[in-house]
Structure formats: C-alpha cells, structure tokens
C-alpha positions in Angstrom: 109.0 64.8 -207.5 107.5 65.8 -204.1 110.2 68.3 -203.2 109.1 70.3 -206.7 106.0 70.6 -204.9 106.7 72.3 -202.1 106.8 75.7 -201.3 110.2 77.7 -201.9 112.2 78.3 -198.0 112.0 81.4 -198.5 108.6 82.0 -199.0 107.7 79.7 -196.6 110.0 81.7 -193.8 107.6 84.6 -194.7 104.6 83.2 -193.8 102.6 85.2 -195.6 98.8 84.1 -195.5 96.4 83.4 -198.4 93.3 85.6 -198.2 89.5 85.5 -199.3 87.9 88.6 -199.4 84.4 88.4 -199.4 83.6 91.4 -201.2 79.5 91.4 -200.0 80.4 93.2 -196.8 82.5 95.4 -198.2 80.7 99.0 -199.0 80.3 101.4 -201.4 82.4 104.4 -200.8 81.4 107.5 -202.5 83.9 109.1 -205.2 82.2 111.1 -207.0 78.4 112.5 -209.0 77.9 108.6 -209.7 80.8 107.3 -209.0 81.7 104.4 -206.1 84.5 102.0 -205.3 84.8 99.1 -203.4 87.7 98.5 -201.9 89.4 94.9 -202.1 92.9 95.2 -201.4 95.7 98.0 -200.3 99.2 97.2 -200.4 101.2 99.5 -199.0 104.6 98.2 -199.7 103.9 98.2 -203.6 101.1 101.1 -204.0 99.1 98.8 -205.3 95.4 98.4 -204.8 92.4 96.7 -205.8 88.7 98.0 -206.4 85.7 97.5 -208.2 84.4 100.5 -209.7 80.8 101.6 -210.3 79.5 104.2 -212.6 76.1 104.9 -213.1 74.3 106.4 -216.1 75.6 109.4 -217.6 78.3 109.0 -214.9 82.2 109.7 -215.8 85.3 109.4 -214.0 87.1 112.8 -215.1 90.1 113.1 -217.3 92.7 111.2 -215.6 96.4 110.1 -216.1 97.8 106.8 -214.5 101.6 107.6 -213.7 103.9 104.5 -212.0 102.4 101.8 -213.4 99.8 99.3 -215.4 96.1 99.4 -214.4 94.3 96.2 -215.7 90.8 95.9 -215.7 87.9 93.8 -215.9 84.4 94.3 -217.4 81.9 92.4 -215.1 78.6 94.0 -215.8 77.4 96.9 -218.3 79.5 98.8 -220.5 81.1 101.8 -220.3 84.3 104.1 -222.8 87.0 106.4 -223.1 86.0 109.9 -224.7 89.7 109.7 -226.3 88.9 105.6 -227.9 86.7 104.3 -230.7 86.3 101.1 -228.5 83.7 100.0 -225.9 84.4 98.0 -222.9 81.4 95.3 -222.7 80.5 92.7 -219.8 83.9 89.8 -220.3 86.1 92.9 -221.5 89.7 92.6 -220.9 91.5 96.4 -220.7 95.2 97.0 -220.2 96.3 100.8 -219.7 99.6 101.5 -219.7 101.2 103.8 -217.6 101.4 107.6 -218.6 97.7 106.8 -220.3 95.2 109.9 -220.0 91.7 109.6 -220.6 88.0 110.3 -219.5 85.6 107.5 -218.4 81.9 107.4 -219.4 79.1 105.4 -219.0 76.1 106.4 -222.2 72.4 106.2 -221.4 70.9 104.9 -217.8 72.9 101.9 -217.5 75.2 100.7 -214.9 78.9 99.4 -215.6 80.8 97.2 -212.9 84.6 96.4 -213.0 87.7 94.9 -211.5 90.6 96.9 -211.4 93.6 96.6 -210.3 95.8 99.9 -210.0 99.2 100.8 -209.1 100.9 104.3 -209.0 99.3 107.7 -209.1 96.1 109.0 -210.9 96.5 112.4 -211.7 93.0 114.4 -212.4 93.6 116.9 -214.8 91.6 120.1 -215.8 91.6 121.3 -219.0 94.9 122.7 -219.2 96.7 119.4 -218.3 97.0 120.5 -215.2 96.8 118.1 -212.1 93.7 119.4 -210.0 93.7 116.5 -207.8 95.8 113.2 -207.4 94.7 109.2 -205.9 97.2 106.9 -204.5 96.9 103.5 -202.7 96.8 105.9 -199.0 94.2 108.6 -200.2 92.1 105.3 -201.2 92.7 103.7 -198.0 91.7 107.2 -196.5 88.5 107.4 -198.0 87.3 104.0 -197.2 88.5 104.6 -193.7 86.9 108.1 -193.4 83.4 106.9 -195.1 83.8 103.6 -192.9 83.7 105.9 -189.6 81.0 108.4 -191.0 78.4 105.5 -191.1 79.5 103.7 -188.3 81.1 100.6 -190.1 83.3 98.3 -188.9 86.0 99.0 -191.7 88.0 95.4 -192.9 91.5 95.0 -192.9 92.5 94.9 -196.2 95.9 95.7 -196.2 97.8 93.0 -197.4 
C-alpha cells in the first residue's frame, strides 16, 4: 500500500517544485480603457498562462477569438457578459470557451467583475471585418508585465513555471 503512495520515478527525477503564489504582491498591469490583469503564471513550454482579469464599469474586452486551445474561467466577484450570449456570468460562475470561440466582453452599469482565467493559445482581436487587429500570447503577456514591472520600478516575480 505504501508504494501506491509515492510519487511516480519519473516525476520524481524531474523535480519539479510545487509553488504558492501569493497573488497580493502581484500588480495590476494595464490592458486596456478599464481593463487590468494580474499575472499568476506563464508557462512557456505549453503557452499556457494564468491571470485574473478586472473590468470595471462600462468596461469591455474587445471582440476576441481564442485559437489553440480551452480558456476556463472563474467568476470571483461581480458580474460581467458576452455581447454574442443570453447568459450572465455571476460571482461562483463556472465558464468553459472552447477554442475557435469569438466574442466581446462587457461589464453593465458601475460595477466591477473579478475572474480566474486560465488561457492557452492565441487571442486574436478582431475589428469589424473579422480581421485580426492585434493578437495575445503567453510571451506578449509576460511582456507586458515585464515592461509595466520596469516602468514603476517593481521588482517583477518569477512566474514562469
């Protein structure tokens, strides 16, 4: 029974750490009018990454499309929609977007919404043509916390992993 309980060789050979991010310390990087993420993981190898978004009132996230891969979210405060869905993500809302999914976030009235979400792939920004103005990868994330990190003179964390 013991041996069930240990960890696989091969993993174990790895050594790859666990990690506990305390997200406090962390800032708030600009991304757009009313728009800010806060970065919780990159993962370079996968093009994976981890943020929790803000939007404030009468904030949007612009007509997007997620391309090479899932993006799973997690409604921790406020509420916010898709102009292109009848539903309304609330505070305890679970959201799964599969890939190839294009819409437009909003957040109605002078609330704020937080969420988890966890990302993978490309989002292409789109104008109104369906054509891609703008794209956001793991790197350009990493970028812009980087970048905004060395504009106000923070420390930035490693959070590659």
């Amino acid at each position: 029974m013991a041996d069930a309980l240990q960890l696989p060789e091969s993993l174990a050979a790895l050594g790859i750490p666990d990690r506990a991010v305390q997200s406090d310390s962390i800032p708030w990087v600009p991304q757009g009018e009313r728009v800010w993420f806060k970065p919780l993981r990159f993962d370079l190898r996968t093009g994976r990454w981890v943020n929790v978004l803000k939007v404030t009132g009468g904030g949007r996230v612009n007509r997007h499309r997620h391309t090479g891969g899932q993006v799973l979210g997690y409604v921790l405060q406020g509420s916010w929609r898709y102009l292109e869905r009848e539903w309304v993500a609330r505070p305890g809302t679970f959201v799964f977007e599969p890939p190839g999914d294009i819409h437009t976030l909003v957040v109605d009235g002078a609330g704020e919404m937080v969420t988890l979400f966890l990302l993978e792939g490309v989002i292409q920004y789109l104008d109104d043509e369906d054509r891609v103005i703008w794209q956001d990868d793991v790197y350009t994330k990493l970028d812009r916390y980087l970048a905004f990190c060395r504009r106000e003179g923070l420390a930035p964390q490693d959070l590659c992993y």
